[in-house]
N, C-alpha and C positions, 0 to 999 in steps of 0.2 A: 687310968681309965678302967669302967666293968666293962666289959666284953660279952654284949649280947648278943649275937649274931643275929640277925633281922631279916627274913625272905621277902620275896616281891609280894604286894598284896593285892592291890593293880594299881591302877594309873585314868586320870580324867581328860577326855577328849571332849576340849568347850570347843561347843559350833554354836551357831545365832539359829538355824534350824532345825529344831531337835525331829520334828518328824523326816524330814527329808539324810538327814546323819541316818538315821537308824532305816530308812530305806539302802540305804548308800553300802552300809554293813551287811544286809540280809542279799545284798546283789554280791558282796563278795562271797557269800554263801557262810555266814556265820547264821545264828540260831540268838536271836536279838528277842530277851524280854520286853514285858510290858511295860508300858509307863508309870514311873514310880515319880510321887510330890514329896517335895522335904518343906515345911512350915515356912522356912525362912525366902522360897520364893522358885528357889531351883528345882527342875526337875529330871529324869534321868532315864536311859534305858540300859541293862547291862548284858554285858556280852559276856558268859563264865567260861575259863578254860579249867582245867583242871587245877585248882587252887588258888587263883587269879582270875581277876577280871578285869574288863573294861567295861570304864564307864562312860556313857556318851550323856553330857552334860549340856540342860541351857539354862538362862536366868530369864523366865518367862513370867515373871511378878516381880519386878523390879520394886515396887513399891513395899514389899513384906520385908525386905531386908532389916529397916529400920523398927517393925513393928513386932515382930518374934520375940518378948522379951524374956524366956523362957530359953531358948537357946540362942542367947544374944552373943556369946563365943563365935558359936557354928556361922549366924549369918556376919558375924566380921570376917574370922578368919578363913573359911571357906565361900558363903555366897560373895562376899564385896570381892573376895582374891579373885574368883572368875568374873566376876561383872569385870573387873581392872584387864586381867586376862582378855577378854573377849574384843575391849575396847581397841588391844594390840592385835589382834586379828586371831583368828581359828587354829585348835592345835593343839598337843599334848600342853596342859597346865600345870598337873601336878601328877608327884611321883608318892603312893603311900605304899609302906614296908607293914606287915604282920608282927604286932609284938604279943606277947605271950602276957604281959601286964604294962597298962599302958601308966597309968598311975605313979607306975614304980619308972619308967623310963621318963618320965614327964621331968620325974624330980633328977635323974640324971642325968637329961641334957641340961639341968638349969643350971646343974654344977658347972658343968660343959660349956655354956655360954651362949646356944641355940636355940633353946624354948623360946615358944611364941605362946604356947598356951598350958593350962594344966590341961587333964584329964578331963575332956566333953562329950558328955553324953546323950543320946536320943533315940530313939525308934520311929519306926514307920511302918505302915502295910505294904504288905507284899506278896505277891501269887508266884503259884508251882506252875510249872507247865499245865497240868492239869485243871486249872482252873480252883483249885484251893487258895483259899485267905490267909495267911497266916501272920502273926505282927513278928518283926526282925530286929532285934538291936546292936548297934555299937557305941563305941568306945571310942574315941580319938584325941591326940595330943601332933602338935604343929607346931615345928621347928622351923629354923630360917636360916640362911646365908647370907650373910651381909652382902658378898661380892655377886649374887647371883639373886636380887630380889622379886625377878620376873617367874620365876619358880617356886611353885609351892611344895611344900616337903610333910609330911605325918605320917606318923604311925597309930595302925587301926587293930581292937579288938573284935568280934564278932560275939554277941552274947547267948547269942541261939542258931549255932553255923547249922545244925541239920536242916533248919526250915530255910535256909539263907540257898545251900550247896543241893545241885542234884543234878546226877550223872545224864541225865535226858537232855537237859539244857546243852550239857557240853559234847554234845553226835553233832558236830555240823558238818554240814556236806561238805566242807571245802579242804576234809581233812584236819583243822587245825586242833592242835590238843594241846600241848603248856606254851609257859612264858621261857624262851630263851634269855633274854633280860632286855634290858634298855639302854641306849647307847647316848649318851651327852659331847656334846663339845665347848672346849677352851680352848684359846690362844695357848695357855700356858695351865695344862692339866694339874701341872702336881702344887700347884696355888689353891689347889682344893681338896687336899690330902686330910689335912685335922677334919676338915666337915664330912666327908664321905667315909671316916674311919669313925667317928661319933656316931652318925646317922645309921650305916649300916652295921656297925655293931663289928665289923670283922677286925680281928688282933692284925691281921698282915695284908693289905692290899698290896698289890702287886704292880709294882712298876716297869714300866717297859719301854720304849723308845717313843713307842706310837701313842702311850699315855698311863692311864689309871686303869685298875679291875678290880673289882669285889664280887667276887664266888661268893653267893650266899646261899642260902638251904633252896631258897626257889628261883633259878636264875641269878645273872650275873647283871650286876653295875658296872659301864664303863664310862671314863671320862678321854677323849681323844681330841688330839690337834684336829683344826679343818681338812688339814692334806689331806689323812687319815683316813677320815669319813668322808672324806669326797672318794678316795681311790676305793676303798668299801662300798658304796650304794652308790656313787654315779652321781650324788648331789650335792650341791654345796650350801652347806650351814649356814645362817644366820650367825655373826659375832656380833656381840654385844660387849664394847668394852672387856674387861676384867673377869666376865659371868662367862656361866656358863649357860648351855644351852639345851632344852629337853629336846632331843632331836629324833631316836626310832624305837621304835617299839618291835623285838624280834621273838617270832610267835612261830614255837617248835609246830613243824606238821609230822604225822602220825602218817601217813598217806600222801607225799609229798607232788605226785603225777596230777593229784585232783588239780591240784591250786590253778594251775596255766588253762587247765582246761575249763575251769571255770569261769576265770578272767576272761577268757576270748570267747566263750558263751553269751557272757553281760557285757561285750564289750568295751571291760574296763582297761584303761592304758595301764601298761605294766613296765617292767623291765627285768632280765634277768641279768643276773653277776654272779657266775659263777651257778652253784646250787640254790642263790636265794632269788627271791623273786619280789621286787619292789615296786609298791605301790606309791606314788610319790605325792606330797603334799598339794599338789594344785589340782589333785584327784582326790585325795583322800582329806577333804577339807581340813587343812592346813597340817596334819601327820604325815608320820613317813608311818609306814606298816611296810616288814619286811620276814617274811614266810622263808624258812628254811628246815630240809630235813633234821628232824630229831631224834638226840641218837639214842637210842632202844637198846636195852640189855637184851634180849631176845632174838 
């Protein structure tokens, strides 16, 4: 195998009301862009941390899926994969990694046995905080898991990241600033060893009792039994057969004191374990979001 090492790039949170999601985001005191349209019907608000983002996603022209014939890739293998998504209910859907040439990784998972697509591309408009236009491109290639087909997986380029990234965006009050990583579960994690060592590119995942790891350049991959992540957040995962499951999203705080204080401002339910502090899926329309101090060289 080549060994790319591949960082978080963010990740898609399908809800069925996209205006009411990105209310839901700006009461936990995140800094929630404008509404962006993508051709094939979906549309989006993003939330940047610092080199990562969230995307909050709805399929709001169901009817354009079929009629995009210009980027007829994108509306199968991303718009149909969230209408499919949506249909099983609210929630982290897909997981996308940063690659440096997606092109060049498209044709090496295919060696690999994981491609879903070559290398597709498109752009869109898109505004600064300040109110500026500017048009934004990427790149994308979508891989699959056989044993896990309720998750989507790709890696994304950015073709114009300066108009794309801007430090303004990412001051949110609630303190949060990167991606600690995202945490998955299986019955039997290391059934997912070939696919998570392909996808994220890392020579040595890390085995442990409690499951899988991939340390990558932007946060960590894990894959964990149920116990696991029930005795970690307090909640108990979703199994699905053999698959595995997108289960939290752990989002470093710079300012770790605001979070609680915010939550109990906006009256959202919380919980704490420990130093993290977890927002749980029947609050967080269908995600887990779990805020933990991040640790600073300084």
């Amino acid at each position: 195998m080549i060994y790319q090492p591949r960082g978080l790039d963010h990740i898609v949170h399908a809800v069925r009301d996209l205006d009411a999601a990105a209310l839901f985001y700006r009461r936990l005191g995140f800094l929630v862009g404008p509404r962006n349209r993508h051709s094939w019907g979906t549309e989006n608000h993003i939330v940047q941390l610092d080199g990562f983002f969230i995307e909050i996603l709805a399929l709001t022209s169901p009817e354009l899926l079929d009629r995009d014939v210009e980027h007829a890739g994108l509306a199968r293998h991303f718009g149909c994969f969230q209408r499919d998504a949506l249909l099983r209910g609210e929630g982290f859907s897909m997981l996308i990694l940063h690659s440096d040439d997606v092109a060049a990784d498209a044709m090496l998972f295919a060696r690999l046995g994981i491609a879903q697509s070559a290398e597709l591309v498109f752009t869109r408009q898109g505004q600064q905080p300040d109110g500026e236009l500017v048009r934004v491109g990427f790149s994308l290639a979508f891989v699959s898991e056989v044993l896990s087909p309720a998750i989507g997986f790709a890696v994304m380029r950015q073709h114009n990241p300066a108009r794309f990234w801007n430090k303004s965006a990412q001051a949110h009050p609630n303190g949060a600033h990167g991606v600690a990583g995202v945490a998955l579960t299986a019955d039997s994690p290391t059934d997912h060893y070939t696919f998570l060592e392909a996808f994220s590119g890392q020579r040595e995942l890390h085995s442990t009792s409690l499951g899988l790891l991939a340390r990558t350049p932007r946060g960590s991959i894990e894959v964990v039994e149920p116990i696991s992540y029930m005795d970690r957040f307090g909640l108990v995962p979703p199994i699905i057969g053999d698959a595995m499951t997108l289960g939290a999203l752990r989002i470093g705080l710079r300012w770790p004191n605001r979070i609680v204080e915010h939550l109990k401002e906006q009256g959202i339910a919380h919980a704490q374990r420990g130093e993290a502090v977890i927002v749980a899926p029947e609050t967080a329309f269908g995600a887990t979001l779990v805020f933990e101090p991040e640790s600073r060289p300084d």
